[in-house]
VEXDREN-2710 file (C-alpha; in Angstrom, 1 decimal):
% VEXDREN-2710
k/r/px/py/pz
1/UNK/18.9/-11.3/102.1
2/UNK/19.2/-8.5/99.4
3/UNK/19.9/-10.9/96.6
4/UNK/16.8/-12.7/97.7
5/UNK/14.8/-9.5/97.6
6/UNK/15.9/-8.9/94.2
7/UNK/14.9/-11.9/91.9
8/UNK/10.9/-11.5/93.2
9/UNK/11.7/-8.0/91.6
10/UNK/13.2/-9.5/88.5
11/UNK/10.5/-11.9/87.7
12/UNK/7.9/-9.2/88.4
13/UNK/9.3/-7.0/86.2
14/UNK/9.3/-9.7/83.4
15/UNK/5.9/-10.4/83.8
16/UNK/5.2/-7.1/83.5
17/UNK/7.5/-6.6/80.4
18/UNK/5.7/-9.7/78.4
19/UNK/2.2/-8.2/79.4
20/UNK/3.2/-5.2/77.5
21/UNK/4.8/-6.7/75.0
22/UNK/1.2/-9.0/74.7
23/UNK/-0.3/-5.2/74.9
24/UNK/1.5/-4.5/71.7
25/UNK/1.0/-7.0/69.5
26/UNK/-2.8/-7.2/70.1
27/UNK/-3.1/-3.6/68.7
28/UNK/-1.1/-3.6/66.4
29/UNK/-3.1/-6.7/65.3
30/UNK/-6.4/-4.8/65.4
31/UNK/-4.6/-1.8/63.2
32/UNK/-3.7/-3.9/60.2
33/UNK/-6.9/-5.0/60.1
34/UNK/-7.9/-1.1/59.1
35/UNK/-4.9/-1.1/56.7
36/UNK/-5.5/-1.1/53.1
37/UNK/-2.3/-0.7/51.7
38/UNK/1.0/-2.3/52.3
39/UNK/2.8/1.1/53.3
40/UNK/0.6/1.5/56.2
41/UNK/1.4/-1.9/57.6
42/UNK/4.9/-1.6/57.3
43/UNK/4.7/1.4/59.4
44/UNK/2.0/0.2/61.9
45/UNK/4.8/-2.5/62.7
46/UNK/7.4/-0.1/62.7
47/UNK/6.0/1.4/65.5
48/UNK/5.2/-2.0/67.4
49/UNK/9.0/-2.8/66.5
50/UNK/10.5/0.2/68.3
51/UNK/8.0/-0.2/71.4
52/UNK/9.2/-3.9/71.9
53/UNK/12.9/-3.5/70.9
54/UNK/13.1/-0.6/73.4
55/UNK/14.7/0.6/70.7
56/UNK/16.4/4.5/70.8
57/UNK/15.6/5.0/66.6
58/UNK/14.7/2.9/64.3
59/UNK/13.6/3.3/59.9
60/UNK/11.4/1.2/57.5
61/UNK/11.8/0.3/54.5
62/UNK/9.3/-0.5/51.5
63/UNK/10.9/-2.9/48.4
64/UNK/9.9/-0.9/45.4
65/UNK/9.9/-3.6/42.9
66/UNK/9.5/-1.9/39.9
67/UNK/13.0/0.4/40.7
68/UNK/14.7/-3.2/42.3
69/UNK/15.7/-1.3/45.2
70/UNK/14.5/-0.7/49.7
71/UNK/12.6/2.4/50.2
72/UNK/12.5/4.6/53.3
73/UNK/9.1/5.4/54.5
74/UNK/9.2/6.3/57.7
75/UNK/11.7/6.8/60.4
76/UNK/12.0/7.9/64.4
77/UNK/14.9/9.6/66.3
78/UNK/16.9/10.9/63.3
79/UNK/17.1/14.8/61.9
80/UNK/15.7/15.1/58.0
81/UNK/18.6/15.2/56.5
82/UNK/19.3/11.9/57.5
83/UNK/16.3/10.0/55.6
84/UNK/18.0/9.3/52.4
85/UNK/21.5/8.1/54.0
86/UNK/19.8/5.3/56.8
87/UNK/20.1/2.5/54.8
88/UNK/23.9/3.1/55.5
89/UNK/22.7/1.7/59.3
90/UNK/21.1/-1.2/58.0
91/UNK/22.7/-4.2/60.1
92/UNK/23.9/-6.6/57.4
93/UNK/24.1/-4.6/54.5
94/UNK/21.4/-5.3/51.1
95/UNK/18.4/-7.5/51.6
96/UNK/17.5/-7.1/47.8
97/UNK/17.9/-9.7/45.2
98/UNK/19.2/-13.2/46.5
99/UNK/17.7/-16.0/48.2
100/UNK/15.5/-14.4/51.4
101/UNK/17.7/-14.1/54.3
102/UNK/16.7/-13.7/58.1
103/UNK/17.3/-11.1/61.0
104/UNK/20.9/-9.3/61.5
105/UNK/22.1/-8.1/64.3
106/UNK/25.3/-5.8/65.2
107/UNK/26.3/-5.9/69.2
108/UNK/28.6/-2.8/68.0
109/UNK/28.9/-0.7/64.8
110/UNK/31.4/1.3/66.2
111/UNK/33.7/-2.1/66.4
112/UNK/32.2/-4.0/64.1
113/UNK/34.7/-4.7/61.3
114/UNK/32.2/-5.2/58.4
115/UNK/31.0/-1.9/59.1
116/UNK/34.2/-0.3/58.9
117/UNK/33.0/1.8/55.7
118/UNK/30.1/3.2/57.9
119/UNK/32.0/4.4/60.7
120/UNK/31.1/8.3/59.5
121/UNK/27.5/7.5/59.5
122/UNK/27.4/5.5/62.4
123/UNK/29.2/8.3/64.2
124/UNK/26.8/11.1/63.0
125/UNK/23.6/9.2/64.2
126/UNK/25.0/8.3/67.4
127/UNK/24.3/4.8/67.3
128/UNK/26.0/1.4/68.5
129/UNK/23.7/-1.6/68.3
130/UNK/21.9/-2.4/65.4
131/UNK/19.2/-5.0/64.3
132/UNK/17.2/-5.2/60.1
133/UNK/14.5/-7.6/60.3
134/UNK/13.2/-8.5/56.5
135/UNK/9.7/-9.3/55.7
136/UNK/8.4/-11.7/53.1
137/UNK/5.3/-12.7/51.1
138/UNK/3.9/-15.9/51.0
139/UNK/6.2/-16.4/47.6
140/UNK/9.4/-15.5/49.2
141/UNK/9.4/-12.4/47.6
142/UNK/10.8/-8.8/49.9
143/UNK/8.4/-6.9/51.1
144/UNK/10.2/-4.7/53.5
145/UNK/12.9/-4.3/56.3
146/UNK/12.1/-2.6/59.9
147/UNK/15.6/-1.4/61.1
148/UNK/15.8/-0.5/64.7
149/UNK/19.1/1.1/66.4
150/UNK/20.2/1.7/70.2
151/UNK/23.0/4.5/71.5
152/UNK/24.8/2.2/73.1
153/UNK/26.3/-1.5/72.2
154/UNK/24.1/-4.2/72.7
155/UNK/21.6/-6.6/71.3
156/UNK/18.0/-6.7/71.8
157/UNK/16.8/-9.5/74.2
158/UNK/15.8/-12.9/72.8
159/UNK/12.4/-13.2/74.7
160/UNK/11.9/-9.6/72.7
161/UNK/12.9/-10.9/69.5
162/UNK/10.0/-13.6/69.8
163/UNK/7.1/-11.3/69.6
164/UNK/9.1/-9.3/67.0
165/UNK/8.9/-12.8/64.9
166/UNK/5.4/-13.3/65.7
167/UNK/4.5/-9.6/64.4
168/UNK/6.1/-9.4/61.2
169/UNK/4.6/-13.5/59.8
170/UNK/1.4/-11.7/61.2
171/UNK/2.1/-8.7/59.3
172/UNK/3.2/-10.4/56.2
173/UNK/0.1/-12.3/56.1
174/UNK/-1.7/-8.9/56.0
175/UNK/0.3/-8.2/53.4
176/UNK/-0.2/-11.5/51.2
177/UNK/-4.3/-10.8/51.9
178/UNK/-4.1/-7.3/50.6
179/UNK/-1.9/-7.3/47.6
180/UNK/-4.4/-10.0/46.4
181/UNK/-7.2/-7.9/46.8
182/UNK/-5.5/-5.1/44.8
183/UNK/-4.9/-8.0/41.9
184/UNK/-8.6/-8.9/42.2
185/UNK/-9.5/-5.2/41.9
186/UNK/-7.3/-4.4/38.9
187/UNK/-8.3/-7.8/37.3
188/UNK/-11.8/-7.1/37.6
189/UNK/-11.2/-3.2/36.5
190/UNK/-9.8/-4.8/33.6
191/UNK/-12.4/-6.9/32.5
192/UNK/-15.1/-4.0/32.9
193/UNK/-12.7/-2.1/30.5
194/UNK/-12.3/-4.7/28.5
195/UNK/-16.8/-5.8/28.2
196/UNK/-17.4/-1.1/28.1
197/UNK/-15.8/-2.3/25.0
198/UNK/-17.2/-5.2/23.8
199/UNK/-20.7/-4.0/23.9
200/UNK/-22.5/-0.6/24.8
201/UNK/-22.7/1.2/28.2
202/UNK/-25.8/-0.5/30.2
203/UNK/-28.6/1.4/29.8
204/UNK/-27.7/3.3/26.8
205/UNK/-30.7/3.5/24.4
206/UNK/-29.2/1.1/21.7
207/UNK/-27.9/-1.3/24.3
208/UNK/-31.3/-3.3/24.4
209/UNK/-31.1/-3.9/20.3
210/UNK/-27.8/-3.9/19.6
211/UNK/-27.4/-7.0/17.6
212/UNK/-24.3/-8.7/15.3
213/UNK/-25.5/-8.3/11.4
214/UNK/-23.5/-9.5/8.6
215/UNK/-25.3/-8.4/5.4
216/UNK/-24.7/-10.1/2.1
217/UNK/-25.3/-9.1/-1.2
218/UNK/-23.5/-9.0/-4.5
219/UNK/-24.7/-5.3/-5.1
220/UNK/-21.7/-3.9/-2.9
221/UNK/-23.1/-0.7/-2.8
222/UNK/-26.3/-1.6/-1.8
223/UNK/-24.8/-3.8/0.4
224/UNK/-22.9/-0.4/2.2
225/UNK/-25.6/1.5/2.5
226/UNK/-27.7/-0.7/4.2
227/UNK/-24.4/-1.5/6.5
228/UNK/-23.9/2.0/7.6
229/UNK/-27.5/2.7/8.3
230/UNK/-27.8/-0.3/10.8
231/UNK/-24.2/1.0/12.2
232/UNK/-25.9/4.0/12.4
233/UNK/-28.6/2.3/14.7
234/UNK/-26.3/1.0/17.3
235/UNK/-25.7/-2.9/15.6
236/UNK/-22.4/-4.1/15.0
237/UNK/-22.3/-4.7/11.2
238/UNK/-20.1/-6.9/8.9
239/UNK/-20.8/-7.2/5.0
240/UNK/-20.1/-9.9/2.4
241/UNK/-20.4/-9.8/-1.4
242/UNK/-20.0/-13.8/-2.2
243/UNK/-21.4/-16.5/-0.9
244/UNK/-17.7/-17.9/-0.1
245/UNK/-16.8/-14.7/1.9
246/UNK/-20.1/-15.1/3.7
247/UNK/-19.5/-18.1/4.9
248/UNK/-15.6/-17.3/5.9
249/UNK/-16.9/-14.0/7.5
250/UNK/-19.7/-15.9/9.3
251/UNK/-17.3/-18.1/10.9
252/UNK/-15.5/-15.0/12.9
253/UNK/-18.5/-13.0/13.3
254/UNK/-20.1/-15.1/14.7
255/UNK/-23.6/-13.1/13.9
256/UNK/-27.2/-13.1/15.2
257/UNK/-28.6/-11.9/12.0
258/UNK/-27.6/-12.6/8.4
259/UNK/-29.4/-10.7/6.0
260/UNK/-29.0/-12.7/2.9
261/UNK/-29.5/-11.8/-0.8
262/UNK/-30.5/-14.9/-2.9
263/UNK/-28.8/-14.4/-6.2
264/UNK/-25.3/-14.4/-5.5
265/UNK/-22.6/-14.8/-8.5
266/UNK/-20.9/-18.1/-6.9
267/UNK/-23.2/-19.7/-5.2
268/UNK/-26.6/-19.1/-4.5
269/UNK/-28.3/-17.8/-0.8
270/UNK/-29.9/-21.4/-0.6
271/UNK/-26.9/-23.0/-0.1
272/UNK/-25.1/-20.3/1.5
273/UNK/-28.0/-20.3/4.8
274/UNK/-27.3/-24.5/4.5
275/UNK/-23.6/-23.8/4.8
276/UNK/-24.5/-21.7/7.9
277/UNK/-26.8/-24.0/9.4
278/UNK/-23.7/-26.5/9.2
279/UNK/-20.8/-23.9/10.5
280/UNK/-20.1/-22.1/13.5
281/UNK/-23.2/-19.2/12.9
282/UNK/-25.7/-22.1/13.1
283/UNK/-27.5/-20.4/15.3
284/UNK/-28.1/-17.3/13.7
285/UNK/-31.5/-15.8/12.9
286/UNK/-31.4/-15.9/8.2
287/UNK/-33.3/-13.4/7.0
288/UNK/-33.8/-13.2/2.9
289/UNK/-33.8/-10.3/1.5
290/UNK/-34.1/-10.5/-2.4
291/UNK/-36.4/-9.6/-5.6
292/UNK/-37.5/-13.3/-6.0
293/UNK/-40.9/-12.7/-4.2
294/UNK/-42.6/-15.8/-6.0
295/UNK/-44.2/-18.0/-3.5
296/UNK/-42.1/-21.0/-4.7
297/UNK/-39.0/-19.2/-3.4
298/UNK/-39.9/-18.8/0.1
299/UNK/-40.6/-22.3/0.3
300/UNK/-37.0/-23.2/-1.1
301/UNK/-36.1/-20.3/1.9
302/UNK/-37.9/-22.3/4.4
303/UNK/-36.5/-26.0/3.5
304/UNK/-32.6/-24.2/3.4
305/UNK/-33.0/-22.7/6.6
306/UNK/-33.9/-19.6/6.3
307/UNK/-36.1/-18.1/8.8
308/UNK/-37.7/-14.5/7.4
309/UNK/-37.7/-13.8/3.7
310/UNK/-38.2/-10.3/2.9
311/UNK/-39.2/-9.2/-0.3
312/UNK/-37.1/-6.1/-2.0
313/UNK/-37.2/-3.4/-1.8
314/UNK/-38.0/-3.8/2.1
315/UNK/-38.1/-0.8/4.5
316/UNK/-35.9/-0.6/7.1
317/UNK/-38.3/-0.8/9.6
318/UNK/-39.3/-4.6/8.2
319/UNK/-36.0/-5.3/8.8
320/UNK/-35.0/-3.9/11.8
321/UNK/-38.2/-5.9/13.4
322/UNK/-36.5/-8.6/12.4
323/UNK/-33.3/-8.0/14.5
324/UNK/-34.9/-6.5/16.9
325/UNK/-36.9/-9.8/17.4
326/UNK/-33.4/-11.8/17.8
327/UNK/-31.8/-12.5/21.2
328/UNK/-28.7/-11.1/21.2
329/UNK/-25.8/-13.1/21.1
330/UNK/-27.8/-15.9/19.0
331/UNK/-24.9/-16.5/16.8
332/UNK/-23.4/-18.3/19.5
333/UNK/-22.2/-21.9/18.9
334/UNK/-22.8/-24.0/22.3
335/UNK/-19.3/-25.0/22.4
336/UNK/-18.0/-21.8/21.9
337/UNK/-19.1/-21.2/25.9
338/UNK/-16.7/-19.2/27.9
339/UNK/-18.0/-19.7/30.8
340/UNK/-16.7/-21.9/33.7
341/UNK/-17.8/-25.5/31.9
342/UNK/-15.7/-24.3/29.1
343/UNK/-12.7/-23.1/31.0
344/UNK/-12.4/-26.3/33.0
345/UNK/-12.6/-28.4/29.5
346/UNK/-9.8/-26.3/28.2
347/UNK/-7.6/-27.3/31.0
348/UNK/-8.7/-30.9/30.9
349/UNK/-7.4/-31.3/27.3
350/UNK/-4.0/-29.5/27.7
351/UNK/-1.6/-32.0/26.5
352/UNK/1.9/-32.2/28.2
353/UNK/4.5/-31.0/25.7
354/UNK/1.8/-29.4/23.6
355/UNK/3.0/-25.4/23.6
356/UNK/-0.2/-23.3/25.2
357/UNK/1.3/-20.1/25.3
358/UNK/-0.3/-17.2/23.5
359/UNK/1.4/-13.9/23.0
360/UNK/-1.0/-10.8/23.2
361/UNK/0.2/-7.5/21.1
362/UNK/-1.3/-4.5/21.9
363/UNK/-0.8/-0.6/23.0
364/UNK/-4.0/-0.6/24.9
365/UNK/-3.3/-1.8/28.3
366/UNK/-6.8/-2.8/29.7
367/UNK/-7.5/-4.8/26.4
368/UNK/-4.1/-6.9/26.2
369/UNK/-4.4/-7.2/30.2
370/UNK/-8.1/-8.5/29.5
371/UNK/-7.4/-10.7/26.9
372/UNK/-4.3/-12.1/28.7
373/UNK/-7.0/-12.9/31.8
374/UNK/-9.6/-14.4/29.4
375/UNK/-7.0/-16.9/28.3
376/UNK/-5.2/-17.6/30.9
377/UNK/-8.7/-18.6/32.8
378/UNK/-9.8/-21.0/29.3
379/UNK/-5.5/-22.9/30.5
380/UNK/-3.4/-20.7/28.1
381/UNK/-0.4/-19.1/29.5
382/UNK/0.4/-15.7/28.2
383/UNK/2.9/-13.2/27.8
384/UNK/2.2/-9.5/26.8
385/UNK/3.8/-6.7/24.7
386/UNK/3.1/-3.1/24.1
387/UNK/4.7/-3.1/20.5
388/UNK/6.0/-4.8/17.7
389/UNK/9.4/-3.7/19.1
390/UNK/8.4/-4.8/22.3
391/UNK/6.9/-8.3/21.1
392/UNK/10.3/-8.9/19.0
393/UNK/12.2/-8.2/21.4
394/UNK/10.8/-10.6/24.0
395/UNK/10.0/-13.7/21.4
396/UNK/13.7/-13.7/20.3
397/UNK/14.6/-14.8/24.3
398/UNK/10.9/-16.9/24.9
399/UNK/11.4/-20.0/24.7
400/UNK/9.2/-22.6/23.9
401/UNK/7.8/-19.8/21.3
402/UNK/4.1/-19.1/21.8
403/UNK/1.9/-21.0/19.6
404/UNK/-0.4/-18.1/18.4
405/UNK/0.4/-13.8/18.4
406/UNK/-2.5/-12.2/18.5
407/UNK/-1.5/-8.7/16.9
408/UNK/-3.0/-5.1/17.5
409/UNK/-1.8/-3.3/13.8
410/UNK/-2.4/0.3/15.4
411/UNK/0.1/0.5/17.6
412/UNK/3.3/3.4/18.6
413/UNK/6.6/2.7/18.4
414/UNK/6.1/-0.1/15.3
415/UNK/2.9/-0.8/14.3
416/UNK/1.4/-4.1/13.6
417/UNK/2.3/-4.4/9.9
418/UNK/6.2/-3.2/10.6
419/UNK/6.2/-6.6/12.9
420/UNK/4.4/-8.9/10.7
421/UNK/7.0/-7.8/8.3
422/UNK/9.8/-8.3/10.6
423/UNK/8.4/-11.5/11.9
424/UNK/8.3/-13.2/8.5
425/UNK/12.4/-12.1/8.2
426/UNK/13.5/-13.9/11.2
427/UNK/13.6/-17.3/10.4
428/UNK/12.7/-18.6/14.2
429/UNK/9.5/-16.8/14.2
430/UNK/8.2/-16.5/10.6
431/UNK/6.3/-20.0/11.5
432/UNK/4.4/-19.1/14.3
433/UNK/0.7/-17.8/13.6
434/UNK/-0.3/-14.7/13.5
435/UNK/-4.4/-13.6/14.4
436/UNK/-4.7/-9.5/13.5
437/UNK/-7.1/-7.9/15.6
438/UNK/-8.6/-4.0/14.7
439/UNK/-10.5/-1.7/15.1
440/UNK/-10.2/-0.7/11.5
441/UNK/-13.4/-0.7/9.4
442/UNK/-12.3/-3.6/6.9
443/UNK/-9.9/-5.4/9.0
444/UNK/-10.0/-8.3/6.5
445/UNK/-8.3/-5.7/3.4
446/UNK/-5.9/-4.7/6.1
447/UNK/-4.8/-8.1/6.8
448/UNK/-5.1/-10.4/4.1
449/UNK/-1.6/-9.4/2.6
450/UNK/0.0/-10.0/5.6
451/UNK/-0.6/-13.3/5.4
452/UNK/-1.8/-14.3/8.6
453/UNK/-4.1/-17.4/10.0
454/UNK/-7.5/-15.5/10.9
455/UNK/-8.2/-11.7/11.6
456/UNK/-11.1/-10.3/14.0
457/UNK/-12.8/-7.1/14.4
458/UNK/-12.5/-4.8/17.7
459/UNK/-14.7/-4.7/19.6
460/UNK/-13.8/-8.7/19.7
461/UNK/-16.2/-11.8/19.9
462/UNK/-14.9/-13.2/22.8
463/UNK/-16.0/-16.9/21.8
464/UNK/-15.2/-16.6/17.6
465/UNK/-11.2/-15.2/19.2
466/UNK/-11.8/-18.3/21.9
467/UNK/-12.5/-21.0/18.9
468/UNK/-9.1/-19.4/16.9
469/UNK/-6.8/-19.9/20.0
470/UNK/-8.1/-23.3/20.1
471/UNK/-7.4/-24.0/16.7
472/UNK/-4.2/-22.8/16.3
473/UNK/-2.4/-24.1/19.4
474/UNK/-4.0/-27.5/18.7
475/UNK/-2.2/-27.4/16.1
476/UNK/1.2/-26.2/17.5
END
């Protein structure tokens, strides 16, 4: 009769023991919820492990990823000057690097064999049984380990080790959902640094009239002048002296207004504005600005295209109506979009075999991070460095090579000239294509002699560095 009294006792107190477990789990569910960072869940199911382990201590552990190695970040039964010596009680030894690996269990560290180099520790935390459960994002990658020790030998109970399983995929889910809000977040920081450059601040008095100019004229310094004082309004300027230079220039640039002097040396402004009107700057607004004031010449202005002709000498005013009349942005060629129509085309025409990976070169971590985005999103892989020294150093082991570098030249460590230089030494990488991109004033004197396929002027034109990319891994 006494055995018979006892199993309604047993059963009860299972019952009871799963509704608390059930207890447990559903707020430690509603805690993560208010987590925003991975440390706090970790802990939050460090305490849940302990309650339903009835476990007498127990530590956590965060992977640190950038030093390779488990972390403790919180721990319960143990002295201070413990802390940085539990990993010692961890039951099965290192969860880092390797193929991910399940739950261990020890009945009895003082017995166990394998623990046989831990029998000091063991001995000075006063603990027998032992149990390290791992958790793992949703690529298989180490987030943590919960660790959870009892005074004397014995295992936790299997119907305990359920809801332990349930909790931590819950857990790691919460995990999974937060690190890829953190990725958004940076990814999105890095585009807003990455546009505060491209164009001014919104609401800044300029930022309604800023416009792209490229002035030509044969008269260089005239030519200057006028560059610096529409710099000196807010516009983004470029300057040409030849009619071939214009139309190179024009093709980068990418400008909404060309102020265009008629009687060029090589070639005169009629045919330059036709060889606009058929390039990449079709779209831009062509102003004339010249001494031929007969009205004979602005009909010849008209039928080549050009849209304003101003007579000189023309006050600045005159001609800063005329930008200021011009969307910004006109420059644009249609199929130079980067928006989402574009970046699905992209990945439509990636070719299998063709190489698509573009290597990004600069010190400035919000612009190479940007840029790496912006192509990745238009189907280019990427791959970043902070240096020449760094670039060299990882194109000697990349393999296939990129098919374009885009290259910072002011840079620590070595600059961007001291790797072109390098580059073209090496004969593995001297072929690959090289696109200089800089914030110096004449980027194109600072590049030409290092032979390279195209340069561009910081802040970039998304869609002219767009079109280049294209062009040269096409061609890969």
């Amino acid at each position: 009769m006494a055995f018979l009294a006892v199993a309604p006792d047993l059963a009860e107190r299972d019952r009871a023991d799963q509704l608390n477990a059930l207890r447990i789990l559903y707020d430690t569910s509603r805690s993560l919820a208010l987590a925003t960072d991975v440390p706090a869940v970790l802990l939050r199911v460090f305490d849940a492990t302990v309650a339903l382990l009835h476990a007498d201590k127990g530590f956590v552990e965060l992977m640190d990823d950038i030093e390779g190695r488990l972390r403790v970040i919180g721990q319960s039964g143990y002295p201070p000057a413990l802390t940085g010596r539990l990993a010692a009680l961890r039951a099965g030894g290192r969860f880092e690097g390797g193929l991910p690996r399940g739950r261990e269990v020890v009945a009895d560290a003082a017995a166990d064999p394998a623990l046989a180099g831990q029998r000091g520790i063991v001995k000075e935390a006063g603990v027998r049984g032992l149990q390290s459960s791992p958790l793992h994002g949703r690529d298989g990658g180490l987030i943590g380990v919960v660790s959870t020790q009892y005074a004397e030998a014995r295992l936790p109970r299997q119907a305990d080790l359920e809801f332990l399983d349930s909790l931590i995929e819950h857990a790691a889910r919460f995990v999974d959902r937060i690190r890829d809000e953190q990725a958004l977040r940076e990814k999105e920081r890095r585009s807003d640094a990455l546009l505060a450059r491209l164009a001014p601040a919104e609401g800044s008095p300029e930022s309604r009239f800023v416009r792209r100019v490229l002035v030509v004229d044969d008269n260089e310094d005239a030519a200057n002048m006028l560059g610096e004082l529409l710099e000196d309004a807010g516009h983004r300027v470029q300057t040409a002296y030849t009619g071939e230079e214009a139309l190179r220039v024009a093709n980068t640039f990418l400008p909404d207004v060309v102020l265009l002097d008629i009687g060029l040396p090589d070639m005169d402004g009629y045919e330059v504005a036709r060889g606009l009107r058929a390039g990449r700057a079709a779209n831009a607004t062509i102003a004339a600005l010249t001494g031929w004031a007969q009205p004979q010449n602005a009909d010849r202005s008209e039928e080549a295209g050009i849209d304003v002709h101003l007579v000189k000498p023309a006050s600045l005013q005159a001609i800063e109506d005329v930008i200021g009349s011009v969307p910004s942005r006109a420059g644009r060629d249609p199929s130079d979009s980067v928006g989402p129509e574009a970046a699905e085309e992209d990945r439509r025409r990636r070719a299998p075999g063709l190489s698509r990976r573009v290597m990004v070169v600069d010190d400035d971590d919000d612009i190479r991070e940007s840029l790496m985005d912006f192509l990745e999103e238009h189907g280019f892989e990427t791959v970043g460095a902070r240096d020449g020294a760094d670039a060299l150093r990882q194109l000697s082991a990349l393999e296939p090579p990129p098919c374009l570098i885009i290259l910072d030249l002011m840079m620590p460590n070595m600059d961007g000239r001291t790797f072109r230089e390098k580059q073209m030494e090496r004969a593995g990488l001297a072929s690959i294509p090289v696109v200089v991109i800089s914030a110096y004033r004449d980027v194109e004197h600072n590049a030409r002699d290092l032979q390279v396929t195209n340069w561009l002027p910081k802040p970039l034109n998304l869609p002219a560095l767009l079109q280049v990319v294209r062009e040269a891994c096409a061609d890969a």
